[in-house]
N, C-alpha and C positions, 0 to 999 in steps of 0.2 A: 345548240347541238352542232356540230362540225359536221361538214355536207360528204355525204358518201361521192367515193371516187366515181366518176363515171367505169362502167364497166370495160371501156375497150382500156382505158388507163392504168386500171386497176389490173388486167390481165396481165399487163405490161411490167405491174410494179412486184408485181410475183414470181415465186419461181415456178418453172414450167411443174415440179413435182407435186405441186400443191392444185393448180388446176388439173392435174390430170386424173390427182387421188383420191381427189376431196369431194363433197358433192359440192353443187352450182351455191353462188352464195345466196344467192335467194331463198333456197330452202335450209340454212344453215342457222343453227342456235344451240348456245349453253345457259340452261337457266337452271332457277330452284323449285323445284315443286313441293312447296309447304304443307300442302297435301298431303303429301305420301312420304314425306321427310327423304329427300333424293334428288339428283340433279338431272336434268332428259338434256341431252344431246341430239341436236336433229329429231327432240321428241320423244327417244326411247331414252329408259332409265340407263342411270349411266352411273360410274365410279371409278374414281382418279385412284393409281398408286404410282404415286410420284416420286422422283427422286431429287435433292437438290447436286449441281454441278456448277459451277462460277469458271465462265468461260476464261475470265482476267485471271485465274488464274492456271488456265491451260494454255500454254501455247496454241497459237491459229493449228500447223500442220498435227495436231492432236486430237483434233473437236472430233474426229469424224469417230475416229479411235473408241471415246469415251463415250460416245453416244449410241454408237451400234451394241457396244457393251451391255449398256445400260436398257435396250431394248430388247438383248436376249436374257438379260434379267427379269422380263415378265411386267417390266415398268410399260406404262402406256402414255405416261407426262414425264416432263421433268421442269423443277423450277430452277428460277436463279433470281440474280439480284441485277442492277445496273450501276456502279458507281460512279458517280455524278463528277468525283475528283478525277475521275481515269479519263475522263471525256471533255471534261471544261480543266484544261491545267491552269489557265488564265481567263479571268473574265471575257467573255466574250470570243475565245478562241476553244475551236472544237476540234475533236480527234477523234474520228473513227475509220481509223487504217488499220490494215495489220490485225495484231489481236484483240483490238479496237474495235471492228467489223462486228457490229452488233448483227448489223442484214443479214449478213454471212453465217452469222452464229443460229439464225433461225432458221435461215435455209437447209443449213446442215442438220438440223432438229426434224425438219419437213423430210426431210432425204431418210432419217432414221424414222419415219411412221411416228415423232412424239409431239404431244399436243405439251403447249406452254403456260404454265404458271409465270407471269410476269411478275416483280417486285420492286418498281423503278424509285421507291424509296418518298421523297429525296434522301433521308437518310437508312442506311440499310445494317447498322452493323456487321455482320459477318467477319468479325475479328478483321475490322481492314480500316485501313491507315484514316482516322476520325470519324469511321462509320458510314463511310463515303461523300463525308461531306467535305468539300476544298476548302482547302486552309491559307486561301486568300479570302474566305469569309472572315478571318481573324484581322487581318491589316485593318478593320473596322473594331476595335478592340472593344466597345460596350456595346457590341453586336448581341441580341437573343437568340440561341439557336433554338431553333424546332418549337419556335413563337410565330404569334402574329405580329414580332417587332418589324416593321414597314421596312426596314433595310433586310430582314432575311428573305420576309415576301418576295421584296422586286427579285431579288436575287434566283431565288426557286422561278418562280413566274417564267422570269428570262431563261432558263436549263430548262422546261415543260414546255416552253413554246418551241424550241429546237426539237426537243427529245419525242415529243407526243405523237407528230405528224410524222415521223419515221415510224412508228412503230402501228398508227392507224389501219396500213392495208394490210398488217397482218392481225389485226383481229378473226376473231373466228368468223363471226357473223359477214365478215369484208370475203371471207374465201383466204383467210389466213389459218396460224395456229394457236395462237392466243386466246384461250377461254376467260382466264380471269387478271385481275392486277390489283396487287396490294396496295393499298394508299398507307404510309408513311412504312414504321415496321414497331413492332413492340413498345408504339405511345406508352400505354401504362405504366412500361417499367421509367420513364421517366423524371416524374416529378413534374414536371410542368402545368400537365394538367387544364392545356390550351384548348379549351371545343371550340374556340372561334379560329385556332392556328388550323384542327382538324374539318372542321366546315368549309376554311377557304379550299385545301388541297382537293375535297370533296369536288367541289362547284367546277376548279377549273380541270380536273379531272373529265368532268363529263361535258363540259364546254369543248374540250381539246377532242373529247375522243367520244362522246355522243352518250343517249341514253342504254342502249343494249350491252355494252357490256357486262360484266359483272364485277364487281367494284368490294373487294374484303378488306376486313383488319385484320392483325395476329397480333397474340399474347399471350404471356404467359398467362397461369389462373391468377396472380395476384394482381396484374396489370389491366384484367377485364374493363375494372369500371373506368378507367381514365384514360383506354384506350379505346374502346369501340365508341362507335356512332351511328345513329338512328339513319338508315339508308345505306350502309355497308354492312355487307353480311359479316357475322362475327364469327371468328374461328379459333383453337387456342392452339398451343405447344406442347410436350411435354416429352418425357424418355420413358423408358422401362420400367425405370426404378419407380414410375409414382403410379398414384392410384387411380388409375383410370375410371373406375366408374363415379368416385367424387368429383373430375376435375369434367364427365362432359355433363354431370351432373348439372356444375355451377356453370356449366357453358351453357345448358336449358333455360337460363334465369335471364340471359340475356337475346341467347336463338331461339327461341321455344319450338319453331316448326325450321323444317328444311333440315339436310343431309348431316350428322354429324363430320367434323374436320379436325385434324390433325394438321396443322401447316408444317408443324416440325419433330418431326418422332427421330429422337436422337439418335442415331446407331453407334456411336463415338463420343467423344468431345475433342477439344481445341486442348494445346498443351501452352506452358508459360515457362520462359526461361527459369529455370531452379526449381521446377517443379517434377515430379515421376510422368514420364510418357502418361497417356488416359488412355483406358481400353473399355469398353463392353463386351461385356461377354456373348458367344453367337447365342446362346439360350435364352437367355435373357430379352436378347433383340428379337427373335425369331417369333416368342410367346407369346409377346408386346404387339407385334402386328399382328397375328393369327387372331386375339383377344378381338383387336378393333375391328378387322375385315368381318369376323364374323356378328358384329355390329351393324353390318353395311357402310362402316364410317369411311369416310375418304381419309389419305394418308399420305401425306410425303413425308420421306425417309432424307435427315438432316445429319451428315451428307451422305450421298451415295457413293461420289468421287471428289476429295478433297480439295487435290492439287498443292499448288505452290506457294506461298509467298516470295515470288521474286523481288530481288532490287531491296526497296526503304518499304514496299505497301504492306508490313504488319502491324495490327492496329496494338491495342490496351488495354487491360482491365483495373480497375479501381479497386481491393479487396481491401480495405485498410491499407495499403500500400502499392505503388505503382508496378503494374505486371506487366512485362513487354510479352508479347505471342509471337512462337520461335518460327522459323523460316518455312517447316516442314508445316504444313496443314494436313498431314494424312490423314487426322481423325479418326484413324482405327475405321476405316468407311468401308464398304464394301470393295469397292475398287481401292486398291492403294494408291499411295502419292506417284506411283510409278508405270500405273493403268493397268497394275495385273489383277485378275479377279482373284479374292481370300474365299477361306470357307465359309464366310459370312456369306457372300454372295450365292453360293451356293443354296444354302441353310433359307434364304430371303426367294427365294427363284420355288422351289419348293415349297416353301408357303404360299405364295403366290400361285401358284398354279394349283391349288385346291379349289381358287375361288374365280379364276378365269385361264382364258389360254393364254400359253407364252409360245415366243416364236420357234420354231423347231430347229434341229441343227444345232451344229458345235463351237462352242465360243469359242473367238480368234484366242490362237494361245498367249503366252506370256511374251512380252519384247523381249528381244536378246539381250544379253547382260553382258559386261566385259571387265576384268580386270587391269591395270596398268601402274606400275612402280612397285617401290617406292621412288619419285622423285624428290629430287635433292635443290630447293629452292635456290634462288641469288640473290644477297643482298643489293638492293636497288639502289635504297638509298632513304634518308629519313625526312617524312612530309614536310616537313620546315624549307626539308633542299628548294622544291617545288611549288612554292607559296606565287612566285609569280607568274608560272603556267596554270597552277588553283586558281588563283583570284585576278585572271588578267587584269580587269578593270581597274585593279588597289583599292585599297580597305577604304570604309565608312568610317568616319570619325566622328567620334560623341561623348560629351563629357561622362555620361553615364553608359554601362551596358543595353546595347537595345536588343529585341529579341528577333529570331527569327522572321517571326512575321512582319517585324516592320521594315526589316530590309530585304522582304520578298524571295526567302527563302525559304522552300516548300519543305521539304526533307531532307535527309545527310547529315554533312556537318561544317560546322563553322569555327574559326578560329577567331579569338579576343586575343586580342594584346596591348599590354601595358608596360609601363618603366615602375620599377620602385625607388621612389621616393627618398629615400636612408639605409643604409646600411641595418643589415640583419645579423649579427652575431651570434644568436642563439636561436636553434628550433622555436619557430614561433606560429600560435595557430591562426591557418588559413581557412577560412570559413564564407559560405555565402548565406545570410539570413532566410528563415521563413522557407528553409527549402527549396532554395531556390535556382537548385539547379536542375535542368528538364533536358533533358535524361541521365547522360553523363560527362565527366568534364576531366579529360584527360591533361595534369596538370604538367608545365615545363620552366625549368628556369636555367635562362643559358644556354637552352634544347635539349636541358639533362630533367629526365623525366623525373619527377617528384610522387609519382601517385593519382589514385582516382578520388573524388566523388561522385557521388550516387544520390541519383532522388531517393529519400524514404531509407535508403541505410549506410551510405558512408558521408559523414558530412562536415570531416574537419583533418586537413591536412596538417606538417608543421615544417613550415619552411626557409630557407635562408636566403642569405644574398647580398651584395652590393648594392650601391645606390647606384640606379642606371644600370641593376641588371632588367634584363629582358622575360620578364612573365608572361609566357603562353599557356592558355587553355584552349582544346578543344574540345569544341562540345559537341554529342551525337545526340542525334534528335532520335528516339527508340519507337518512336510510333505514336503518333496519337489518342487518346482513349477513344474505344468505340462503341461502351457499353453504358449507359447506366447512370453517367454524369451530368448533367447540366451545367456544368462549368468550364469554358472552355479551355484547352491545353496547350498553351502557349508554350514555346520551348527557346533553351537558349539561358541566359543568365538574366533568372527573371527579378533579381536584387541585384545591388553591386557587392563584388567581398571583400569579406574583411582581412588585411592582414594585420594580426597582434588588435591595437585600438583603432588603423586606420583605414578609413572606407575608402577605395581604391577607385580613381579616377581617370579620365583622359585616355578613353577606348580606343582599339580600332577596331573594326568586324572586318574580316575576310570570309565571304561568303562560299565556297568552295565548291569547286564542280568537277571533282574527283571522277567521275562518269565520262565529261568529256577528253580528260587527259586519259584515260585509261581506254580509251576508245581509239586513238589516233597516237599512242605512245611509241607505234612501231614509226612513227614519221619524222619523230621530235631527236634534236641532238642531246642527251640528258645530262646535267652539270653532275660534276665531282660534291660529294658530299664526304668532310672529314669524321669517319663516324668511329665509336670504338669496339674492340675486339669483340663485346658480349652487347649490342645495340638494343635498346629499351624505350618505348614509348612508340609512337605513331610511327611505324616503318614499310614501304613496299619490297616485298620480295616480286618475285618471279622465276618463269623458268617456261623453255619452248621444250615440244614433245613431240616425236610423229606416235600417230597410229599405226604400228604397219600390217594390221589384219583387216579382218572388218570389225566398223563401228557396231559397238551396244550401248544399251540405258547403263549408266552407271553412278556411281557413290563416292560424293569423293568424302574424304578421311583424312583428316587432321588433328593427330595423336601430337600429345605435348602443347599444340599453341592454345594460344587464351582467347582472343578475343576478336573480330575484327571483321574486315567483308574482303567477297569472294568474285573475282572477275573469269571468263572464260570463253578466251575469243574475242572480251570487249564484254561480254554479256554479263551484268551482274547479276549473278546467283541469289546472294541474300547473307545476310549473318551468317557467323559461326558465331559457338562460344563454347566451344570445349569445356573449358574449366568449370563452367555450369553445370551447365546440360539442360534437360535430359537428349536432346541431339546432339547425334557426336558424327552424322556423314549430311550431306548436302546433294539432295538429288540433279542427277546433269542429266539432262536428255538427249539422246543419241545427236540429233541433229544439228547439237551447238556444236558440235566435233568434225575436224574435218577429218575423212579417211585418205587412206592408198598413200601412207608416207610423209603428206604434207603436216608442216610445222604447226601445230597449237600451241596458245598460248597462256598459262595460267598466271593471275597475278591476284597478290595479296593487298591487301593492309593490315598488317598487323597494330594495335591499337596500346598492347601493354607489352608480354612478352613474352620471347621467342624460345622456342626448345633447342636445347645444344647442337642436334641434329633436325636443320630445319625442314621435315622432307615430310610428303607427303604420298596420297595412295587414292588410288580410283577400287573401288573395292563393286561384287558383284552383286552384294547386300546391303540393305540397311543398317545403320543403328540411331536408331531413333529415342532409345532410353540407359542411360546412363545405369552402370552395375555395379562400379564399383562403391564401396560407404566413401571411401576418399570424397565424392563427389556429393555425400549428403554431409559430412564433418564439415566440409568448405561452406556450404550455404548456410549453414547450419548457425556458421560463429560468425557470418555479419552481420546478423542482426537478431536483438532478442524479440522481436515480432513476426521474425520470418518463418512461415507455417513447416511444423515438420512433415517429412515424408509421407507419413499414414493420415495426417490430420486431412479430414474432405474438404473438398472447395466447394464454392458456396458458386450453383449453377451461373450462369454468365448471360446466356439470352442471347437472341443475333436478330 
């Protein structure tokens, strides 16, 4: 058991709002009382209505924003998760600055009056980039994940001996806010079926962090049995749509006494590139909680405020075929992707307040919004120009293609290149076996773009060329799966291809770090690139802007282009993809904007191709789902597998 802080210490490692609000820790406790099926807080009965909120993906200057919100919503907890990859990028190197400030992000929770559901995983899915597990676990490539395989152990071991003892003095019992903490996250759904992988995390759980806490699993109902464990309270999941009194029914079989739980009562779901926006409906959600509170069940509401997927961190779903998870996490949540409270929230506040008090007073209103263009981009010039600002260091050389992981590159994209062999005379097909390319591979010969592949549905180009033309693929890494798999998602060209009969040798890797030239590009002198009239394939535009009123939240909007990522200021936004959908704006939050005149800066990469007129729009609205049928005909015809429009998805789990 890990030795409580001394108190003058412990005083020290708090914020002054938590000793002043809170009672002493001495008389402090959240337990279960099997008894009377209920949890006592300091003794008296007590009941969580929680919300889930994931700081990673709120901006720091927002936290305060989203949580006040969420406390005049009638919440009295909120949960979240901790991603292990957001914090270890590299073995043994730690990040918690910035929007990293996990301390920060509790203290601001203590400021907002809300007690903490912890979830530190190690694995957490939440639709995030492997589930939040770092994919420099992969450079070990017959690595087990979310096993008792001794290379993942040490690996976790070492992230829980950093991550535990920060997060100790705010337990509840220490004079923190921290009532409970999930050990792993929805084991059942994944196949493994490791009690000795769940027993280790058990042990060093309460070594690191002592016997009083309180220590749960979650799961779906069909995950129950291969996810819970004798000495974690067990708790399940579900939405609206199911049948609650069957699913805490079968949660009886394995909780028999203590408080029913809800760790995840869906208000939303998560959306996937080519699929229709997901909505729930406010009745539906509103019915679902009223049903359970008047249970006495406990309940967090997944999510309450969505947020973002900035940058590369959208995770995967596995459905039969590969589903990347688009930029926008709104989730149709109470709060939107943009912190303004919907009529759900409302609808959810009013439920709630039949069954206890909520805070009185009027919710801060909605952030200012602003409108700006259309702006009219500038051709920059075409990725190939820039290969040696991308890959300072020069490519990796290998007879074969290697992937991602082996040459230690985490996400983005990477460029292969080869020479052909013999002259090509005739369209001839270009193919990578066994599927083998993760995620997609934007093809070039001569830097005249040739077309995509696709994991799972485009998988055969047909190409020409000289002997000693120059064959480039890039390939973008679309996210890692973070649901469901057991097998891990190496990205990159995980076969080598074929052109016509011949398997294609003598690689290089350019690993590419588009992030930093787009960060420092006002500094750089840029080369002339000979490009033609109507430019196709992997291109940056650009274009500087003032603001010259005041800044608001806005949307930007990019009508005509297809495909590509989003800079602003330096800061990457996250995907577009138009031509899919169902997002068609990209939320910018006021703050990456500079006001009163000065220049901003927007830059693209476009990835296939470009609209006649390249322009774009900061709009004062969302769109978040795609209306025209153009946009389901498109998906539609590349592939006879790919689900139609009305067909349901088959729930996902986090």
């Amino acid at each position: 058991m890990a030795p409580k802080k001394p108190s003058c210490l412990r005083s020290l490692l708090l914020p002054l709002s938590l000793t002043l609000l809170l009672p002493q820790a001495d008389t402090r406790s959240f337990i279960v009382d099997r008894d009377h099926d209920r949890f006592l807080l300091d003794g008296a009965p007590f009941r969580y209505v929680s919300g889930s909120l994931h700081y990673f993906r709120v901006p720091r200057v927002l936290w305060a924003d989203r949580l006040l919100k969420m406390r005049w919503s009638g919440l009295n907890a909120i949960q979240f998760y901790v991603p292990w990859n957001y914090h270890e990028p590299q073995p043994g190197v730690y990040n918690f600055n910035g929007s990293r400030d996990l301390i920060a992000f509790l203290n601001e929770a203590a400021l907002a009056n809300l007690l903490v559901i912890l979830r530190p995983g190690p694995y957490i899915c939440a639709e995030w980039e492997m589930g939040g597990l770092p994919s420099w676990l992969l450079r070990k490539p017959e690595i087990r994940l979310r096993t008792s395989d001794p290379d993942f152990l040490a690996a976790v071991d070492s992230w829980f001996k950093v991550l535990l003892p920060k997060i100790y003095p705010w337990l509840y019992h220490n004079g923190g806010n921290i009532i409970s903490i999930q050990v792993e996250n929805e084991y059942g759904s994944y196949g493994a079926c490791d009690f000795s992988y769940m027993r280790h995390l058990a042990g060093l759980f309460r070594a690191l962090l002592g016997e009083k806490i309180l220590l749960f699993t979650t799961d779906g109902p069909e995950g129950l049995k291969c996810g819970s464990l004798q000495g974690l309270y067990t708790t399940v999941d579900f939405g609206p749509a199911d049948n609650m009194t069957k699913i805490f029914t079968l949660l009886r079989k394995y909780e028999p006494h203590g408080p029913l739980v809800n760790s995840e009562y869906y208000t939303g779901w998560l959306d996937y590139w080519g699929q229709n926006h997901s909505t729930r409906s406010v009745s539906a959600v509103t019915k679902g909680l009223e049903n359970m509170l008047k249970l006495g069940a406990s309940v967090n509401m997944y999510m309450f405020h969505g947020g973002t997927n900035f940058g590369y961190w959208n995770g995967a779903d596995k459905k039969g075929r590969f589903l990347s998870i688009t930029t926008s996490y709104d989730y149709d949540a109470p709060i939107s992707e943009a912190g303004d409270p919907t009529p759900k929230l409302f609808a959810l506040r009013d439920v709630i307040s039949k069954f206890q008090e909520v805070p009185l007073g009027p919710l801060p209103p909605p952030s200012p919004k602003m409108m700006v263009g259309p702006l009219t981009l500038h051709l920059v010039g075409h990725l190939l120009a820039f290969l040696d600002l991308l890959c300072p260091s020069g490519p990796i050389r290998s007879i074969l293609p290697m992937t991602f992981e082996a040459v230690k590159q985490d996400r983005g994209f990477m460029l292969y290149r080869t020479y052909m062999t013999h002259t090509i005379f005739e369209p001839t097909p270009f193919w990578v076996p066994n599927n083998g390319v993760h995620d997609r591979a934007y093809v070039m010969v001569d830097g005249v773009f040739q077309g995509v592949l696709e994991r799972n549905m485009r998988d055969k180009l047909f190409l020409m060329g000289k002997v000693g033309s120059k064959l480039d693929i890039l390939v973008e890494n679309m996210g890692r799966l973070s649901f469901g798999s057991n097998s891990s998602d190496f990205k990159g060209l995980l076969e080598p291809p074929i052109l016509g009969q011949t398997i294609l040798t003598q690689w290089m890797m350019f690993p590419l770090k588009i992030d930093n030239l787009v960060k420092w590009w006002f500094l750089l002198q840029l080369p002339k690139w000979p490009y033609p009239q109507a430019p196709s394939g992997p291109t940056f535009y650009s274009k500087t802007f003032p603001i010259l009123g005041s800044v608001g939240d806005t949307f930007l909007h990019l009508p005509g282009w297809t495909k590509g990522q989003v800079w602003i200021n330096g800061f990457n936004l996250g995907r577009y993809w138009t031509k899919r959908g169902p997002q068609q704006t990209l939320y910018v939050p006021r703050f990456l904007l500079f006001p009163r005149g000065a220049l901003n800066k927007i830059t693209l990469l476009e990835l296939e191709n470009v609209p006649l007129q390249p322009q774009v729009q900061f709009l004062d609205k969302p769109i978040l789902n795609s209306t025209s049928t153009l946009h389901r005909t498109h998906i539609n015809s590349l592939s006879a597998d790919t689900l139609s429009a009305s067909e349901p998805m088959e729930l996902s789990g986090h």
